[in-house]
Structures are given as structure tokens and as C-alpha cells.
C-alpha positions, -999 to 999 in steps of 0.1 A, spaced: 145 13 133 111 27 135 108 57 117 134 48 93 111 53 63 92 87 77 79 107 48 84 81 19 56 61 4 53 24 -5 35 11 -30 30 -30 -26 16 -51 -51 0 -79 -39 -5 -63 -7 -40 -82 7 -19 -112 17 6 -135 23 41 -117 17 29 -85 -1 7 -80 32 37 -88 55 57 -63 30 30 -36 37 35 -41 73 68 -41 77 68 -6 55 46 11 80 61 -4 110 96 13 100 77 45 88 62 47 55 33 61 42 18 23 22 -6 19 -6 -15 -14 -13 -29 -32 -43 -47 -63 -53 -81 -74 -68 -100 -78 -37 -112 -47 -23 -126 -59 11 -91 -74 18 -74 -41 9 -93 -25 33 -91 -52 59 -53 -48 55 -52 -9 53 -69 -9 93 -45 -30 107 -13 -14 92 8 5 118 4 48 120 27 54 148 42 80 128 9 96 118 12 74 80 -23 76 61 -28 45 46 -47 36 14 -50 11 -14 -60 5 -50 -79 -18 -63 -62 -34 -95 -57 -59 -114 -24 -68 -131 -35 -89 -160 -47 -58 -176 -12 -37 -174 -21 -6 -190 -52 0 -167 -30 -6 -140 -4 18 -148 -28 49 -152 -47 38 -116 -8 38 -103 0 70 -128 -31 89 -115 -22 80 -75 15 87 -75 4 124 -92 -22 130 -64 -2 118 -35 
């Protein structure tokens, strides 16, 4: 099944641990190009390194925080336009 997702993006929520991380994961294993998000930058990043590119996926993530919903959809607005 790898490859399966080639050329799509993922965008996880949640993505510096526990399931959103194992999400992100499994997104790049199968092919996708993942951005995750969270509060905690250090994690993101942490997360980002270890995520598969065995079909050449560039990797990135925002930090966000998603008890303030209208500064998180133009930080989401603004990355889906310059992806």
C-alpha cells in the first residue's frame, strides 16, 4: 500500500502525539505529503524528522492553537494557498 496517497497532502490536527502523531505517520508511510499541527513547536518538529519520505514527501507543521478558531483558520487558509 505504500504509495497509495502520492501527491496528496494531509493535514493532522493534533499531530505532536498520541493518535494525531500515529495519524501523521501512517499518512506518510502510504504516501502523503503531512503537515501537522499542535501547540508545541519542539514536538512538531520532533515529529516532522521522524515521519517517513520514501516517496520524496516534504514534511512540515504549524504551530496552532485551536481554542482560538479564527487564528487558526487563516494559519491553515494561508498554508493550504502556498502549498
Amino acid at each position: 500500500m505504500a504509495g497509495l496517497l502520492s501527491g496528496k497532502n494531509a493535514l493532522v490536527g493534533g499531530g505532536s502525539q498520541g493518535i494525531g502523531k500515529a495519524c501523521a505517520m501512517e499518512l506518510a508511510r502510504l504516501g502523503a505529503q503531512v503537515t501537522v499541527m499542535a501547540r508545541d513547536e519542539k514536538a512538531l518538529a520532533q515529529v516532522v524528522a521522524s515521519l517517513d519520505v520514501s516517496a520524496s514527501q516534504r514534511h512540515t507543521f504549524l504551530r496552532a492553537d485551536f481554542s482560538n478558531p479564527i487564528e487558526l483558520q487563516d494559519k491553515v487558509t494561508r498554508h493550504v494557498q502556498e502549498r
